[in-house]
C-alpha positions in Angstrom: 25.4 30.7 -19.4 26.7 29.0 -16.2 25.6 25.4 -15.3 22.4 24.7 -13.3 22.4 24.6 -9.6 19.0 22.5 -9.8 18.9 20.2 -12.9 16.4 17.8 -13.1 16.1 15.0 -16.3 13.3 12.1 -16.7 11.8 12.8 -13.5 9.3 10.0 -13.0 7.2 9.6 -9.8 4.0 7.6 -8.9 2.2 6.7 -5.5 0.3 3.2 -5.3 2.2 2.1 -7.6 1.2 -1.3 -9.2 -2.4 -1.2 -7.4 -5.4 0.1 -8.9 -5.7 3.3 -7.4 -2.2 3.9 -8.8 -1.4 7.9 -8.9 1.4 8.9 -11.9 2.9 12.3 -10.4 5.8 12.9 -12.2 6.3 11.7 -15.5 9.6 12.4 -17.6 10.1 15.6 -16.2 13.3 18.2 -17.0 14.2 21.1 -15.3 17.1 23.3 -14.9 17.5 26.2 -12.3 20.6 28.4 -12.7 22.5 30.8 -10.0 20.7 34.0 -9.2 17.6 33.0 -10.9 14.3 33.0 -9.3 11.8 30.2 -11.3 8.4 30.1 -10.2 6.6 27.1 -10.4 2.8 27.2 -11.2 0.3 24.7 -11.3 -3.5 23.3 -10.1 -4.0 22.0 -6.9 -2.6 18.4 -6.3 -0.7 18.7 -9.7 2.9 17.6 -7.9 4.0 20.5 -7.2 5.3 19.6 -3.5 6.2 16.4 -4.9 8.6 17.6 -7.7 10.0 19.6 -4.7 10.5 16.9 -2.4 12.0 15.0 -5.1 14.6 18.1 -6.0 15.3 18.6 -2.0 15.9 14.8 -1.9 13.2 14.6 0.6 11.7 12.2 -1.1 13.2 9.8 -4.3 12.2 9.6 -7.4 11.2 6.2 -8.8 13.3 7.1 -12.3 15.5 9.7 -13.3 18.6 11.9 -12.1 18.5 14.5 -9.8 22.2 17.2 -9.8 22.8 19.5 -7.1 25.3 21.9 -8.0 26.4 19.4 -11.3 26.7 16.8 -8.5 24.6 13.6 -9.0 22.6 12.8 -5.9 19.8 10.1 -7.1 21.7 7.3 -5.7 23.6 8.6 -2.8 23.2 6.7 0.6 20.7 8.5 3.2 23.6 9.7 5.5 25.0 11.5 2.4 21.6 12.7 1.2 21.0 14.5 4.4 24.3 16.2 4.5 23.9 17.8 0.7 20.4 18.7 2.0 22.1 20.4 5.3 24.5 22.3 3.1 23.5 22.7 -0.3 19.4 23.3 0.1 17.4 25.5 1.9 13.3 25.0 2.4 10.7 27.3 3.1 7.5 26.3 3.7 3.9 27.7 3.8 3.8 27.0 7.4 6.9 28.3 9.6 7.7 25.1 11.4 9.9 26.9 13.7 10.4 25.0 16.8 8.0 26.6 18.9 10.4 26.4 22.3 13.4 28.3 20.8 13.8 32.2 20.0 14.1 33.1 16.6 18.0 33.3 16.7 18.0 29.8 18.0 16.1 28.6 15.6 18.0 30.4 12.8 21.6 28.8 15.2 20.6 25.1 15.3 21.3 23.8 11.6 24.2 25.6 11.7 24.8 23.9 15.0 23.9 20.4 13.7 26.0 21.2 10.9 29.3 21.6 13.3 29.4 25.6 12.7 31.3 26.8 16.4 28.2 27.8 18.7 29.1 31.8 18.8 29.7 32.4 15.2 26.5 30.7 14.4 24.6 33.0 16.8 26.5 35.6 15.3 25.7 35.0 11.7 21.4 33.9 12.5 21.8 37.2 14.1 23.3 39.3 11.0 20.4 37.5 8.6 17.6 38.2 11.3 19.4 41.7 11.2 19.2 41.9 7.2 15.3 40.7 6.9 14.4 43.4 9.7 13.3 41.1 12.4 16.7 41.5 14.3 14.8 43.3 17.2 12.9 40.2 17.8 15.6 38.1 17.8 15.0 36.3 20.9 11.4 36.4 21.1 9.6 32.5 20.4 7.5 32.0 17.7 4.3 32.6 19.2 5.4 35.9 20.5 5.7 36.9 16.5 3.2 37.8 13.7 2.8 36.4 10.8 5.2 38.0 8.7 7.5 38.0 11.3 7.4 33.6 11.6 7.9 33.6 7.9 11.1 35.8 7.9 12.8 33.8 10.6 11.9 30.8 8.4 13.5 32.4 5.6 17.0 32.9 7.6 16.9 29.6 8.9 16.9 28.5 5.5 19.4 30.5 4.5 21.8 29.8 7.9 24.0 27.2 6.4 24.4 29.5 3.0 23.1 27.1 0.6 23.2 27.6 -3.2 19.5 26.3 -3.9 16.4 27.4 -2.3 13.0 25.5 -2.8 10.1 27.6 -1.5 6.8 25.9 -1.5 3.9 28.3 -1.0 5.8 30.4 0.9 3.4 33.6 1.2 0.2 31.3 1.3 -0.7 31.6 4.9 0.0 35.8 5.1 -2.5 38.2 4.3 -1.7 40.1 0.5 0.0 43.3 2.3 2.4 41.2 4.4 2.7 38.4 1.9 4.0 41.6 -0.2 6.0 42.3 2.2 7.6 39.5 2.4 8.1 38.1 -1.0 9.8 41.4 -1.2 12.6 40.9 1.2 12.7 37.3 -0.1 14.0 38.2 -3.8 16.1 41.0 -1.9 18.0 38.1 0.0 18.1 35.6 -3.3 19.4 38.6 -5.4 22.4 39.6 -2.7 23.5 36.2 -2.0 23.4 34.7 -5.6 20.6 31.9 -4.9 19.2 29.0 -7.2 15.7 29.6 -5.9 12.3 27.6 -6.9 9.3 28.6 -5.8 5.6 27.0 -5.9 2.9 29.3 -5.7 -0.8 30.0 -6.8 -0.4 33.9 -6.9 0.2 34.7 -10.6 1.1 38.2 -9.6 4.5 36.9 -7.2 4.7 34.6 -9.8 5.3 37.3 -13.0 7.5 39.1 -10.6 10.2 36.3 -10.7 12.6 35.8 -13.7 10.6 33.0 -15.2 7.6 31.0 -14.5 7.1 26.9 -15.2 4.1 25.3 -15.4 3.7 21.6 -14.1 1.0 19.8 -16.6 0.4 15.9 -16.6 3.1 15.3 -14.8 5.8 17.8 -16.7 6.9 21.2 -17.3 4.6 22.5 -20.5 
């Protein structure tokens, strides 16, 4: 079995900390996610599930425990180097697009491979080839709000993937589509993990995208039951 992109060990994680409103997110959790596998991760409404994400995209830190990116430990790396494992080595997808609403889709799928230091043309060239390969390359240089739904979420998807990372963290990313083109999508999304070998985690409340991945974890008082 080959090592985990995405291991996780005594994950610990708690918000007004030391006061009495204190919150205990996170408490002791493990998790491993391997290449090519797809984990869905299940649990109530304001159970941590964005929070153990953050903490596994080193968006956010963990007040005990280790984080390893691809066997690599990043708990107690410096900001500068945390953002450059999180340029390179993860990929986020959101329930909301966030695309930057002034750029076309293929610039918005260019510019982390542009703040990366990828040469301008073949980064063009390769948001181009992934807006191609998740069928939205005939929209390539329409803006956001000139896009449905569907469409948003698919150019989200590439930018993700533009800097070819080997994790991908997904958190509610069909929540905000209707059930056909959330289908749709969540479709063309295990297509892409599947081809390009992906350590993907994804959050979701739908149980039946969720018993379509390769496993499902639930997140219960703070861990993975």
């Amino acid at each position: 079995m080959s090592d985990p992109v995405l291991s996780l060990r005594g994950i610990e994680k708690t918000y007004l900390k030391g006061t009495p409103g204190e919150v205990r997110v996170l408490s002791g959790l493990d998790l491993d996610v391997r290449r090519g596998e797809v984990v869905a991760l299940v649990a109530p409404s304001g159970a941590g599930k964005s929070t153990l994400l953050h903490v596994a995209g080193l968006l956010d830190t963990a007040d005990a425990g280790e984080v390893r990116i691809g066997g690599r430990e990043v708990t107690t790396l410096s900001d500068r180097a945390r953002t450059a494992v999180r340029r390179r080595e993860i990929g986020f997808v959101y329930q909301f697009h966030h695309l930057l609403p002034e750029f076309s889709a293929e610039e918005n799928v260019a510019l982390p491979q542009l703040a990366d230091g990828r040469d301008r043309r073949a980064a063009f060239d390769r948001a181009r080839d992934l807006l191609e390969r998740v069928g939205v390359g005939h929209r390539a240089t329409h803006r956001p709000a000139e896009l449905s739904g569907g469409e948003q979420q698919r150019v989200a998807f590439c930018r993700a993937l533009a800097n070819g990372p080997a994790l991908l963290l997904a958190d509610e990313p069909t929540g905000n589509l209707d059930p056909v083109t959330a289908d749709r999508v969540f479709d063309i999304l295990m297509q892409v993990v599947r081809e390009t070998g992906l350590a993907a985690l994804i959050a979701t409340h739908n149980m039946e995208l969720a018993a379509r991945m390769d496993r499902t974890v639930r997140l219960s008082d703070g861990r993975i039951a």
